[in-house]
C-alpha positions in Angstrom: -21.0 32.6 -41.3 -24.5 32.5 -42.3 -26.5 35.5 -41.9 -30.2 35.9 -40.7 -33.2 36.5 -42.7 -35.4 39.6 -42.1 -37.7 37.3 -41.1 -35.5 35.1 -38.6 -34.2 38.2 -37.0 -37.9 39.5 -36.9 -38.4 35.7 -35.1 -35.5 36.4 -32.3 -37.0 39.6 -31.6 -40.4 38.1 -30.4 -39.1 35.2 -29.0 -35.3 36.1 -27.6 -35.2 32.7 -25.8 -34.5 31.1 -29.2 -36.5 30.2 -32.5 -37.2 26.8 -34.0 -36.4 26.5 -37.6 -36.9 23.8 -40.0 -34.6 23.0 -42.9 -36.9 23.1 -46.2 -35.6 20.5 -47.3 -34.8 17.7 -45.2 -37.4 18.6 -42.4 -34.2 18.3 -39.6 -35.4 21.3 -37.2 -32.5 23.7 -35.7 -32.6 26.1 -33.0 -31.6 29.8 -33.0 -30.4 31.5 -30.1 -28.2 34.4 -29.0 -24.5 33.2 -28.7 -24.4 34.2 -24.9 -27.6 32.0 -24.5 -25.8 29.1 -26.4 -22.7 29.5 -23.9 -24.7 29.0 -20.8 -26.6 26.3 -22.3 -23.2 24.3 -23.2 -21.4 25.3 -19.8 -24.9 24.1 -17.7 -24.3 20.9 -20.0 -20.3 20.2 -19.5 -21.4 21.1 -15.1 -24.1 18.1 -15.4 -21.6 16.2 -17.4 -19.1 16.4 -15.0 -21.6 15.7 -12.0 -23.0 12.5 -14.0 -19.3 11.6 -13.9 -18.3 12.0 -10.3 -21.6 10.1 -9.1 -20.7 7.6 -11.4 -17.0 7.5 -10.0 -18.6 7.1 -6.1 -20.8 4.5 -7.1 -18.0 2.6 -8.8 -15.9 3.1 -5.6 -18.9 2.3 -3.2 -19.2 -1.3 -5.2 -15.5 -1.7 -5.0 -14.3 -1.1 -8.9 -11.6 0.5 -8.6 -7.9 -0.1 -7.9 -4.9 1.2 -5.8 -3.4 4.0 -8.0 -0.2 1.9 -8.6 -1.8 -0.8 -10.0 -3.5 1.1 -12.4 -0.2 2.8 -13.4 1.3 -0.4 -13.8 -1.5 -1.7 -15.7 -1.2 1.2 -18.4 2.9 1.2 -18.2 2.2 -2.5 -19.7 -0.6 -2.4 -22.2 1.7 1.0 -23.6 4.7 -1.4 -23.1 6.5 1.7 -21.1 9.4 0.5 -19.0 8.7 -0.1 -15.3 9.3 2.8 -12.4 12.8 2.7 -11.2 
C-alpha cells in the first residue's frame, strides 16, 4: 500500500470530499478519497448499472426481443452441445 505524503494528507484535510493529484510524470490525474467515500461511490455506480440494465431489458421486451425461456435454454443446450431435457 502506498502511503500519503504530508502534503496529500494536509490536501484531504481541507478538502475531505477527495483531492486531485497528477502523476509527475505522465500528467494522468488520480483522485483521492476516504475509502468509505470510494464505497458509496462504486455501490451508487453498480445501483445505476443495474437500473441501466433493467430499462434496457423492458425496452427489449416492449420491442419484442426476447424469447420464451425454453427456447433460450434450448438455444444454449446446443451452442454448449449439452444433451437435450429428458
Amino acid at each position: 500500500m502506498v502511503k500519503l505524503t504530508p502534503e496529500q494528507r494536509a490536501a484531504l484535510q481541507q478538502q475531505p470530499e477527495g483531492v486531485a493529484c497528477e502523476d509527475a510524470e505522465t500528467h494522468r490525474i488520480y483522485f483521492l478519497v476516504d475509502s468509505e467515500i470510494h464505497q458509496q461511490a462504486m455501490e451508487a455506480l453498480r445501483r445505476q448499472q443495474d437500473r441501466n440494465a433493467i430499462a434496457e431489458g423492458a425496452a427489449d421486451m416492449e420491442a419484442g426481443r426476447f424469447q420464451p425461456l425454453d427456447k433460450a435454454f434450448a438455444d444454449i443446450r446446443g451452442r454448449l452441445e449439452f444433451p437435450g431435457r429428458a
